[in-house]
C-alpha positions in Angstrom: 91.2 -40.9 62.0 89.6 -38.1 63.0 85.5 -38.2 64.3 83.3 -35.2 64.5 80.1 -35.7 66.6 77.2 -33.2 65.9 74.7 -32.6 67.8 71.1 -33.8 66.3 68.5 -30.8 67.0 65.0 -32.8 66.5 62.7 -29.7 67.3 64.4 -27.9 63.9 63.5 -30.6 61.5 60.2 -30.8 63.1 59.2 -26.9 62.3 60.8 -27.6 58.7 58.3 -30.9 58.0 55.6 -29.1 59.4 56.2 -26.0 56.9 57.0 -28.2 54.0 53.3 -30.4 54.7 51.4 -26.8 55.3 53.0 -25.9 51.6 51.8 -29.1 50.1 48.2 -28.9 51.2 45.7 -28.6 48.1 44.4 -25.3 50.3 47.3 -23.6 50.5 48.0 -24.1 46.9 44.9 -22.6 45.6 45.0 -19.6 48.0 48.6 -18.7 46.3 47.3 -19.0 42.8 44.3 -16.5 43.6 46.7 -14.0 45.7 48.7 -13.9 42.1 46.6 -14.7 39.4 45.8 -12.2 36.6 41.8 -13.0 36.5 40.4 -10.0 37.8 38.3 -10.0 40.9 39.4 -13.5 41.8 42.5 -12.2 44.4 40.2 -10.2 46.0 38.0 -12.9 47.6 40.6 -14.3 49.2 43.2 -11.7 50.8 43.4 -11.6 54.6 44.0 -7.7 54.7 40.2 -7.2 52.8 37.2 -6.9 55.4 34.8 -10.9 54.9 31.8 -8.5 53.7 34.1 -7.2 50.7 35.2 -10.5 50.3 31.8 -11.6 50.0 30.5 -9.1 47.0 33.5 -10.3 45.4 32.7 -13.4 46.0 28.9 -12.8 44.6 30.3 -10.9 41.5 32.4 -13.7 40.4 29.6 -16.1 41.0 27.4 -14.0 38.5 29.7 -13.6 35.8 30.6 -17.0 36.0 27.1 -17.9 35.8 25.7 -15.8 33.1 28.7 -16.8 30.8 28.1 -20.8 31.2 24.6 -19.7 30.4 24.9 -17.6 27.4 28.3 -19.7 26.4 25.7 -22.8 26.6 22.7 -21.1 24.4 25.3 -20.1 21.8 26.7 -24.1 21.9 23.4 -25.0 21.4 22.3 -23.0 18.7 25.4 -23.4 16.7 24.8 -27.1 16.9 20.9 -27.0 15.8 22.4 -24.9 12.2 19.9 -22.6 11.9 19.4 -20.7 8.8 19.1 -16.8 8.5 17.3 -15.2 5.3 18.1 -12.2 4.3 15.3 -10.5 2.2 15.8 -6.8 0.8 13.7 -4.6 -1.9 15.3 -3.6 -4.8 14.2 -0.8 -6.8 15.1 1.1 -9.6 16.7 4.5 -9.3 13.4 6.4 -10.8 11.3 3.7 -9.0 8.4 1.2 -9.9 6.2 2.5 -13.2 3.1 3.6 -11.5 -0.5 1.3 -13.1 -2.8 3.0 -14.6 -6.1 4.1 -12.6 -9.6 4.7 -14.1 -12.3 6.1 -12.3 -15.8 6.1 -13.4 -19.1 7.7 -12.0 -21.5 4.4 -11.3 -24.1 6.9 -12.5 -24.1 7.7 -16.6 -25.3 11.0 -17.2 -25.8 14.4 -15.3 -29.3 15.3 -14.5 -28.7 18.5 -14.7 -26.8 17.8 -18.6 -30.3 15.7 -19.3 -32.5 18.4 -17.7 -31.3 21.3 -19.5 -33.4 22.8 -22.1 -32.4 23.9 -25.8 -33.0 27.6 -24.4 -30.0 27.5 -22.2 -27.5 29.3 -23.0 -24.6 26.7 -21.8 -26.5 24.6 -23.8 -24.3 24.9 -26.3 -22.0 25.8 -24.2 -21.6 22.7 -22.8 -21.6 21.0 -26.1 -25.1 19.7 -25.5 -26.3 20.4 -28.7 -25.4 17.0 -30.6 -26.7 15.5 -33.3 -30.2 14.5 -33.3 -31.3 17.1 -31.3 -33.2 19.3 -33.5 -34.2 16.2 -35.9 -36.1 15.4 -33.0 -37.7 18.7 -31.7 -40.5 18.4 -32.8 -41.6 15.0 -31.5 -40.0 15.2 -28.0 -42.9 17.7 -27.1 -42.0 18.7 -23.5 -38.7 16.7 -22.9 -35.1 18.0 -23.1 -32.9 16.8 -25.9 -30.9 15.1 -23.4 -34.6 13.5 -22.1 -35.6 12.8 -25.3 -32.8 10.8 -26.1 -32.1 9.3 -23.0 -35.5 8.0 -23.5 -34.5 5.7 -26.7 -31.2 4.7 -25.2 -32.1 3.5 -21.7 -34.4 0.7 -20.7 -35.0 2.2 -17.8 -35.5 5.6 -18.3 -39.1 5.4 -18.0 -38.2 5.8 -14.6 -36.4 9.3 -14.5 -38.0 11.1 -17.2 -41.2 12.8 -17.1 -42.9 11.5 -20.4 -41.2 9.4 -21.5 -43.8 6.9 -22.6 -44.2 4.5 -25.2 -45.8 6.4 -27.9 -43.2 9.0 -27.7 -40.6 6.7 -27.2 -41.6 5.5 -30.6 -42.1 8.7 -32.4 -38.3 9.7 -31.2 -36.7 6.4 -32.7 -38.5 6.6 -36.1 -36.8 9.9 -36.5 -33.6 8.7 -35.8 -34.0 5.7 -38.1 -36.1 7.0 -40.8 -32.8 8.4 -42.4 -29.5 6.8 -44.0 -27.3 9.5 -42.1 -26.5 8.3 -38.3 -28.4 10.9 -36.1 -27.9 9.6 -32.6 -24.3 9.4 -31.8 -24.4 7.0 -28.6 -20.6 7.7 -27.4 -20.7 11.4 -28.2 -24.4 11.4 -25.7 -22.0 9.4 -23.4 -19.2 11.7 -23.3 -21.0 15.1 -23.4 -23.7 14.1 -20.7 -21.8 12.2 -18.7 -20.0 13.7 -15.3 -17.7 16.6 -15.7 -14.1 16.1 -14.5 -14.7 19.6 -12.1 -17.4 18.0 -10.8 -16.4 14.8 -9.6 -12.5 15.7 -8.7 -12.5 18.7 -5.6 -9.1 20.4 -4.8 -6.9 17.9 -3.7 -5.3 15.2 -5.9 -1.3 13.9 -4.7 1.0 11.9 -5.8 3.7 10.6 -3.4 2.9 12.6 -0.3 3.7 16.0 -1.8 3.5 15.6 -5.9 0.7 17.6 -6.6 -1.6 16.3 -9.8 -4.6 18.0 -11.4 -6.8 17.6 -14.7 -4.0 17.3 -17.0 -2.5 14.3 -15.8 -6.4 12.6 -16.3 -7.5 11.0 -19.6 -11.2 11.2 -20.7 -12.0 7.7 -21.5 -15.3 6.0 -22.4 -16.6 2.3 -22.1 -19.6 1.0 -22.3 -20.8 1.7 -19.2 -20.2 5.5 -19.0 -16.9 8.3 -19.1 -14.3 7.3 -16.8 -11.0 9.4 -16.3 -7.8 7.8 -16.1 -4.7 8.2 -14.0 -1.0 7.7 -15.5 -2.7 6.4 -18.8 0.2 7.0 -20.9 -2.1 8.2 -23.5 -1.9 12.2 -24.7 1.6 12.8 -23.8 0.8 12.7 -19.8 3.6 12.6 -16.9 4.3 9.1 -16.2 4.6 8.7 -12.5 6.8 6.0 -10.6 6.5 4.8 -7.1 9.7 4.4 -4.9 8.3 2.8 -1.9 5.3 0.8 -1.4 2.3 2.1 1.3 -1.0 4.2 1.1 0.3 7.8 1.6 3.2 6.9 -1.0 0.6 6.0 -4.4 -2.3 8.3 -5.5 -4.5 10.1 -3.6 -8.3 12.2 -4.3 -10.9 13.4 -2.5 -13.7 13.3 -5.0 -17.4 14.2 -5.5 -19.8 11.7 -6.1 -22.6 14.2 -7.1 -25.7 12.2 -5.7 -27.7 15.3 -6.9 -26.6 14.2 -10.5 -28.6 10.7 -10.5 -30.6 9.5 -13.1 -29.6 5.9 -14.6 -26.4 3.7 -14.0 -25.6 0.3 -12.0 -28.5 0.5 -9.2 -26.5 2.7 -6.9 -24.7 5.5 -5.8 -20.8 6.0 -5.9 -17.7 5.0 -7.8 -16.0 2.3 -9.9 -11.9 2.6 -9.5 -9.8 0.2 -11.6 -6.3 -0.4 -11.7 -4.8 -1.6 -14.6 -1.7 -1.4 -16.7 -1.1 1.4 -19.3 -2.8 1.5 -22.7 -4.8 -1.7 -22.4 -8.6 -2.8 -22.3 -10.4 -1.3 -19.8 -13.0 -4.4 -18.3 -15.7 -2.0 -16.0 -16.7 -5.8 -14.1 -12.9 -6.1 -12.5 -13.1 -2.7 -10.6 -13.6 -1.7 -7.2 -17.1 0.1 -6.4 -16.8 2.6 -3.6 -19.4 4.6 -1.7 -19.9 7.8 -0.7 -18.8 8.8 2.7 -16.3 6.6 2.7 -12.2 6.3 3.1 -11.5 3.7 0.9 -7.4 1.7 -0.1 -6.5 0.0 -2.8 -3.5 -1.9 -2.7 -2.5 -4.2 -5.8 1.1 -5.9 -6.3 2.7 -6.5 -9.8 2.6 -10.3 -11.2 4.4 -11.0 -14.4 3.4 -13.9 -15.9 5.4 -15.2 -18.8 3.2 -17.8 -21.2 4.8 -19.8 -24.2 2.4 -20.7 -27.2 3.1 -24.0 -29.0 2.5 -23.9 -32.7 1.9 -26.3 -35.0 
């Protein structure tokens, strides 16, 4: 039998517990894991060869990226679980856009003084197409007065007020010529039309469509109602350009800088200016649903299309 004795060197397994206990310390660990992990930034903060004021900005950096994406990562959580709804809402339109409406506008006042005022003598009296029936039935009871006074006189309550002489004996000498006959001498919507406000007058140069679309007298239909001649824009009537609108917006419908002719007074609603409607094409013009607009002013009209569909029941 043969015994070895070995020599036991304690100081050695000392130096190898101590290294094997600094391995296993939770400190030690993590500082390995940030010398070699791949998250950027993270090694930095804790190398030995890097100054403790780099170290520290790392440090910060981290911190503040960390920071803002628990935050943000927390809102989006949040929101996600609330299930919020997002609407969507475009505007369609046709490729040649919306059909513009129709728009009438109408002198508050009926008849041009200077139409009433003018005498048979003129010579744009007939010209002007002033000379209408009744006129010279009339002549020679009117005395002083115009045609256009004379008969303004028998058609207007209130024209007592504008015309010179117009009182109540001529008033009545006037009408018994015009009714003492089975022919029809007073034409009321020819007095209407042909004393009533010239298109040249009330429209000045500058009528637009669309920003740059120019429009003039053609695309404007004379049209009378019972309050006076109105002229209408896009009224489909008389083989007129239809205009459409693309885009909604002030500059993008129709736009007129027009004359009110306050020299031109003599009987209409009580006032001064103009009455704009908007309506659709080729349909009953109703004077008591426009707007009346003043002079002097900068006036916008906006209106938005309602179809409304009815079913009628019959029995």
């Amino acid at each position: 039998m043969v015994i070895q004795v070995r020599q036991f060197d304690s100081s050695t397994d000392s130096s190898e517990e101590k290294v094997q206990s600094e391995k296993s310390l939770p400190s030690v660990d993590w500082k390995e894991f940030a010398s070699n992990t791949t998250l950027h930034g993270l090694r930095y903060t804790v190398q030995n060869d890097l100054s403790i004021p780099r170290r520290a900005i790392w440090l910060v950096f981290l911190f503040a990226a960390s920071s803002a994406y628990t935050y943000y990562g927390t809102i989006a959580v949040l929101k996600y679980l609330a299930r919020p709804t997002k609407t969507v809402i475009t505007q369609e339109t046709s490729a040649d856009g919306l059909k513009f409406p129709a728009v009438t506008i109408c002198n508050l006042n009926k008849f041009a003084k200077s139409k009433i005022d003018m005498a048979d003598e003129d010579e744009n009296f007939e010209k002007m197409g002033l000379n209408i029936s009744g006129c010279s039935e009339i002549l020679k009871v009117r005395g002083n007065l115009t045609c256009g006074q004379a008969l303004l006189c028998v058609s207007d309550n209130y024209s007592a007020a504008v015309v010179p002489g117009c009182d109540g004996k001529t008033r009545q000498n006037i009408i018994k010529v015009l009714a003492g006959t089975s022919k029809r001498l007073f034409d009321q919507e020819k007095f209407l039309t042909n004393y009533g406000h010239g298109f040249d007058g009330l429209f000045v140069l500058y009528c637009k469509f669309s920003f740059a679309q120019e429009c003039s007298g053609r695309d404007f239909v004379p049209t009378l109602t019972e309050r006076g001649l109105c002229y209408t824009f896009n009224s489909g009537y008389n083989s007129s350009t239809m205009f459409h609108s693309e885009f909604e917006g002030p500059e993008l419908g129709l736009s007129v800088l027009l004359n009110v002719e306050e020299n031109e007074s003599t009987v209409g609603q009580f006032s001064t200016g103009l009455n704009v409607l908007v309506h659709d094409q080729k349909t009953f013009i109703n004077r008591n649903l426009g707007v009346n607009i003043f002079p002097g002013v900068h006036s916008s009209v906006a209106v938005r299309l309602i179809k409304v569909s009815s079913r009628y029941q019959h029995n």
